[in-house]
N, CA and C atoms as a LAMMPS dump frame, in Angstrom:
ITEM: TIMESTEP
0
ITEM: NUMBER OF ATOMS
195
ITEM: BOX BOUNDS ff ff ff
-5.0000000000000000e+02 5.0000000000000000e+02
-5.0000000000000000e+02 5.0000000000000000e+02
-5.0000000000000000e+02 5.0000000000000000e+02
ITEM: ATOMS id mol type element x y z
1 1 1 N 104.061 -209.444 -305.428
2 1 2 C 103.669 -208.86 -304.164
3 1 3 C 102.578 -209.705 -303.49
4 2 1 N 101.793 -210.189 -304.293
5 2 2 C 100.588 -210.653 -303.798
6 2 3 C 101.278 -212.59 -303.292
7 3 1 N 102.284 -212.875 -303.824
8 3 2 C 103 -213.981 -303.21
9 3 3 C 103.301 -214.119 -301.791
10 4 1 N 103.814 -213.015 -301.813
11 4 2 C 104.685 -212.565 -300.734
12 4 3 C 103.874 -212.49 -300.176
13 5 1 N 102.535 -211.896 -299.837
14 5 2 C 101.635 -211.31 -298.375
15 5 3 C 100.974 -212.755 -298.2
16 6 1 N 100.642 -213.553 -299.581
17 6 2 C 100.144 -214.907 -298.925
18 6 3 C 101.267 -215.832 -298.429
19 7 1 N 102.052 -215.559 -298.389
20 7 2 C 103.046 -216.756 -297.595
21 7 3 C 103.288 -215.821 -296.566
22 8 1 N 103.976 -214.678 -295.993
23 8 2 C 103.248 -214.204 -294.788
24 8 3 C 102.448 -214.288 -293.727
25 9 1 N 100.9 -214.09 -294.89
26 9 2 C 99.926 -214.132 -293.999
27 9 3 C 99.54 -215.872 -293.482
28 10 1 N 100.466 -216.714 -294.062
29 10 2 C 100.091 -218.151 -293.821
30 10 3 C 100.68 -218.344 -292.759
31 11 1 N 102.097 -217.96 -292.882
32 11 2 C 103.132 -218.146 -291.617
33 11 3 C 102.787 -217.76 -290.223
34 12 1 N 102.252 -216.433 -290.635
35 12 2 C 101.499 -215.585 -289.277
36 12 3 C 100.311 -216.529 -288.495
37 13 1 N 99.436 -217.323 -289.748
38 13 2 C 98.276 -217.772 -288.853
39 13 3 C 98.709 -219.419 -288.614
40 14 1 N 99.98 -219.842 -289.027
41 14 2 C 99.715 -221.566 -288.811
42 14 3 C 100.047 -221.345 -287.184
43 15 1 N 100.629 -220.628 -286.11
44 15 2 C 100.566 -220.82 -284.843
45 15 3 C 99.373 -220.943 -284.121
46 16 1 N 98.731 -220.2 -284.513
47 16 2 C 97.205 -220.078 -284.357
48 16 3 C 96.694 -221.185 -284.499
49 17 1 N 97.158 -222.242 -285.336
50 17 2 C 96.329 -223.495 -285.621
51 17 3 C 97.319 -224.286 -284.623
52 18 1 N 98.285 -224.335 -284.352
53 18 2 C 99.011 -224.904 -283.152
54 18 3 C 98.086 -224.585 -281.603
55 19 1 N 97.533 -223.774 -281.377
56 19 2 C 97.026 -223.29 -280.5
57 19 3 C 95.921 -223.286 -280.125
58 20 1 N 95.118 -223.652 -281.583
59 20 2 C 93.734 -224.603 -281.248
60 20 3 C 93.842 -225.899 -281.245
61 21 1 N 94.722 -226.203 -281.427
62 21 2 C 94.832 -228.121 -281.285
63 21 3 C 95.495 -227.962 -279.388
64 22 1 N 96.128 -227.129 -278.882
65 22 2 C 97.147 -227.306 -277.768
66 22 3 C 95.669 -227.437 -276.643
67 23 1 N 94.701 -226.252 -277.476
68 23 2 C 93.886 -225.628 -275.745
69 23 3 C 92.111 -227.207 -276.44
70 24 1 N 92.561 -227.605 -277.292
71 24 2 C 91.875 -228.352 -277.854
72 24 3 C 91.848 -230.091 -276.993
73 25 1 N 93.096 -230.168 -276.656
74 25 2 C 93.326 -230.945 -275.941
75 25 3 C 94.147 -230.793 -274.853
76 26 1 N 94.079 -229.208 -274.319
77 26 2 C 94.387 -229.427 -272.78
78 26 3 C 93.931 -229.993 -271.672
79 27 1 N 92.281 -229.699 -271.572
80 27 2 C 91.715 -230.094 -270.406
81 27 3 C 90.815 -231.85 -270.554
82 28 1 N 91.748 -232.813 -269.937
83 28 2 C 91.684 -234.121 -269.857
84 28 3 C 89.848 -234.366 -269.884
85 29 1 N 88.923 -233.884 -269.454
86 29 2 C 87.692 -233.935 -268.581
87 29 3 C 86.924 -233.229 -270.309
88 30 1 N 87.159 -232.563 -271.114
89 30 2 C 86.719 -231.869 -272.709
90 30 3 C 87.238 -232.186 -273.899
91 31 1 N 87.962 -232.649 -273.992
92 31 2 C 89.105 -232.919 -274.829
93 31 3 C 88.085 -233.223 -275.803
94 32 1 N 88.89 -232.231 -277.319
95 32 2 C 88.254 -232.379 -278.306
96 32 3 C 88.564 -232.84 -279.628
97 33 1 N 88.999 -233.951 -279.442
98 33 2 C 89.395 -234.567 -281.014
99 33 3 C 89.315 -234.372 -282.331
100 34 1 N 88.336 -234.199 -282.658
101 34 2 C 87.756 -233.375 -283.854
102 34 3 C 88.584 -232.399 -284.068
103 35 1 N 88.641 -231.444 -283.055
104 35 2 C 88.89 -230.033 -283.29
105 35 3 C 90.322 -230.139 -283.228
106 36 1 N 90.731 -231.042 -282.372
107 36 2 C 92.594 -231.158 -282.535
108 36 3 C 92.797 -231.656 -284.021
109 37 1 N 92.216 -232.711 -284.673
110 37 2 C 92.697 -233.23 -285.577
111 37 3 C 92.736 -231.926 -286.997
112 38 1 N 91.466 -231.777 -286.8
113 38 2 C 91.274 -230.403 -287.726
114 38 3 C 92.402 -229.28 -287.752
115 39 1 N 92.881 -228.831 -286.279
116 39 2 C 93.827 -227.876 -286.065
117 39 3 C 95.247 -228.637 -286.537
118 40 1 N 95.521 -229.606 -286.555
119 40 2 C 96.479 -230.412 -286.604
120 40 3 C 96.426 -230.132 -288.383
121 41 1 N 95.666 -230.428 -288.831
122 41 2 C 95.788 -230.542 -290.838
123 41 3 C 95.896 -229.133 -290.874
124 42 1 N 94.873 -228.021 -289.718
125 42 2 C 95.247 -226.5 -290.374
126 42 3 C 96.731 -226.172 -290.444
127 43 1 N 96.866 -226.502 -289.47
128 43 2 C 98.816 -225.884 -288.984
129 43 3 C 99.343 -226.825 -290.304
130 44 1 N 99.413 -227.736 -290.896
131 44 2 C 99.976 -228.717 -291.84
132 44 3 C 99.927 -228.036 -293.034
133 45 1 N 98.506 -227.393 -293.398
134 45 2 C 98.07 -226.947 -294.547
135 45 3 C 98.868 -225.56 -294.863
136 46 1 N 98.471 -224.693 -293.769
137 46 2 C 99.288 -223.107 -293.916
138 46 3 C 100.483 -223.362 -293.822
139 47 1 N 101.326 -224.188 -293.079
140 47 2 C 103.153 -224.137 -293.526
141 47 3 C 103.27 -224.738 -295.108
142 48 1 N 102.51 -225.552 -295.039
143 48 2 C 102.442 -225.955 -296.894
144 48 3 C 102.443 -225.13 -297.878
145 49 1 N 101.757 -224.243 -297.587
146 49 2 C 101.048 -223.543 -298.317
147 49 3 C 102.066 -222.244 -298.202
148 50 1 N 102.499 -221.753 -296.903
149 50 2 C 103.334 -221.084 -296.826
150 50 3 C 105.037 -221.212 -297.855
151 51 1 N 105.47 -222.037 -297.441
152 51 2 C 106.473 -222.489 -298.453
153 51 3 C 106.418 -222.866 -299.342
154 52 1 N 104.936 -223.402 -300.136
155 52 2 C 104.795 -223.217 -301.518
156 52 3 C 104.646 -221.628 -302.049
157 53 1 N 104.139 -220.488 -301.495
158 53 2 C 104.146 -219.499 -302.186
159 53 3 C 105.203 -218.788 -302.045
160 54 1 N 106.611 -219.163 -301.086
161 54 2 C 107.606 -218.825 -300.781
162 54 3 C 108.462 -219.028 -302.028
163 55 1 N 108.416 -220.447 -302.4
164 55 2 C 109.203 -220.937 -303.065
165 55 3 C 108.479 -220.463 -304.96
166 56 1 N 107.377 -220.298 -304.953
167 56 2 C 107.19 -220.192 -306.231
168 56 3 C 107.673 -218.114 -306.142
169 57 1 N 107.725 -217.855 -305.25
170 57 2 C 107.742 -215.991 -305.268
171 57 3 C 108.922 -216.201 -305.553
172 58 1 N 109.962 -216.573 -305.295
173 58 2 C 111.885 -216.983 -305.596
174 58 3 C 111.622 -217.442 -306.671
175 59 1 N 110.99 -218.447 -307.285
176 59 2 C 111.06 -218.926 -308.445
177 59 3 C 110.753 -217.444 -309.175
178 60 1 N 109.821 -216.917 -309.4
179 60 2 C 109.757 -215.707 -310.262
180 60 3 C 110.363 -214.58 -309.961
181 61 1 N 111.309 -213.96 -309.253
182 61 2 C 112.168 -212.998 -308.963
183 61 3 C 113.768 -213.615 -309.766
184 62 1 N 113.523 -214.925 -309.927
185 62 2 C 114.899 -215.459 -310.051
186 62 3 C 114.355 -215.135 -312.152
187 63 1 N 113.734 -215.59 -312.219
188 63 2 C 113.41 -215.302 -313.857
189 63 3 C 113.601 -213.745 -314.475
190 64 1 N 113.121 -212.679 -313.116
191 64 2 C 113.019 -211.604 -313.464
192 64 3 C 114.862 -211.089 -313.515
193 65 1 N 115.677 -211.707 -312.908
194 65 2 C 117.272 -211.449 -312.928
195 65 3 C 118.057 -212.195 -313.495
């Protein structure tokens, strides 16, 4: 159970990290590099992370049948 809500809750927030890199480098005149690059590894990290706890939660349901 506790697999499952963290790959969920990863999936749910990597847009969120799409969305601080987008408004991160919208306005030409602020543009914030740092903060894009950072948002850029977050969104990288939570789909990672997402389909690793995806794939290990299948891995142990498949043992349990």
């Amino acid at each position: 159970m506790i697999l499952l809500a963290m790959s969920k809750s990863l999936a749910i927030a990597s847009p969120y990290f799409l969305k601080i890199t987008v408004n991160a480098l919208a306005e030409a005149s602020k543009m914030d590099f740092n903060l894009a690059v950072l948002g850029i590894l977050g969104f990288g990290a939570t789909r990672l992370f997402s389909s690793l706890f995806q794939e290990i939660r299948m891995n142990k349901i498949t043992e349990i049948i």
